[in-house]
N, C-alpha and C positions, 0 to 999 in steps of 0.2 A: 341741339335745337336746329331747325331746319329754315331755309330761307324760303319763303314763297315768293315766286315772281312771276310775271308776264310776260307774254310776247306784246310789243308796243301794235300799234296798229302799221297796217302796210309802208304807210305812207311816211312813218317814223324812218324807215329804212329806206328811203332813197336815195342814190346817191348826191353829191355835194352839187353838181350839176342842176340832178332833179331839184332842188332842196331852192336853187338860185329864180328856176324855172317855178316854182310853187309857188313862192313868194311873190314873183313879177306877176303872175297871172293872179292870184289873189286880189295886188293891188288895184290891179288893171280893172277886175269885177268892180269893187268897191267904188275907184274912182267912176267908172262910166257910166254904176247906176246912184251910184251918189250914196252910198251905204258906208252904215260905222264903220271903222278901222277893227280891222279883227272881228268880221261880221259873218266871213265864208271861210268856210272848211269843205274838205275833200268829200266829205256825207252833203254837204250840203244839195238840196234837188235844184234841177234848174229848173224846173215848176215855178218856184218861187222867187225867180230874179227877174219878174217881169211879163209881160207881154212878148209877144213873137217880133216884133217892130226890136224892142228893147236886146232880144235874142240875135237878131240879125247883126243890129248894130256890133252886140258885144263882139260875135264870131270875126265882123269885120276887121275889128278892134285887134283880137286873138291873133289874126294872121299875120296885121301888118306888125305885131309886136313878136312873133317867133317865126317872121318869113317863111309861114307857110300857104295852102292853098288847101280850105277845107270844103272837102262835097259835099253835100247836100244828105247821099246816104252815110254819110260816116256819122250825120250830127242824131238822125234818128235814134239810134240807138242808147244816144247821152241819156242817162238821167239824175247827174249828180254831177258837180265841182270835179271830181276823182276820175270822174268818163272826158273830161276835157281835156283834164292837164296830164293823162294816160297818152293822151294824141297825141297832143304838144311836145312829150319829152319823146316821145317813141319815131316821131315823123324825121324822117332821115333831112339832115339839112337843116335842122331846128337851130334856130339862135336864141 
């Protein structure tokens, strides 16, 4: 008899790092717009975390919590939880 399995989703396999980074930015969403605990995942759109006011603030939020410095065209192209926290582990200097 044979085992059927899966590949987890991307984001199952991050490193221990990304994994530290995931979590921190997750709670960071949750806490700044005031959302349940275990509210945002990696699919989730940033459509739906608000207004561009709300947007702003979070990125604010994002930099000063992984000392980075994000432009303006890099955020364009976000459309999902998973297009941020991509940036955040990948941006050289990232804490």
């Amino acid at each position: 008899m044979s085992t059927l399995s899966f590949a987890p989703p991307a984001f199952d396999r991050v490193p221990a790092a990304g994994l530290e980074a995931r979590e921190r930015l997750f709670a960071l969403i949750e806490s700044e717009l005031a959302l349940p605990p275990r509210s945002v995942s990696p699919d989730t759109p940033i459509a739906s975390l608000g207004d561009s006011l709300d947007w702003l603030e979070l990125l604010m939020a994002v930099e000063d919590l992984f000392g980075l410095s994000i432009e303006p065209a890099q955020t364009r192209a976000m459309r999902s939880v998973g297009d941020l926290l991509r940036l955040c582990t990948a941006a050289p200097g990232a804490r």
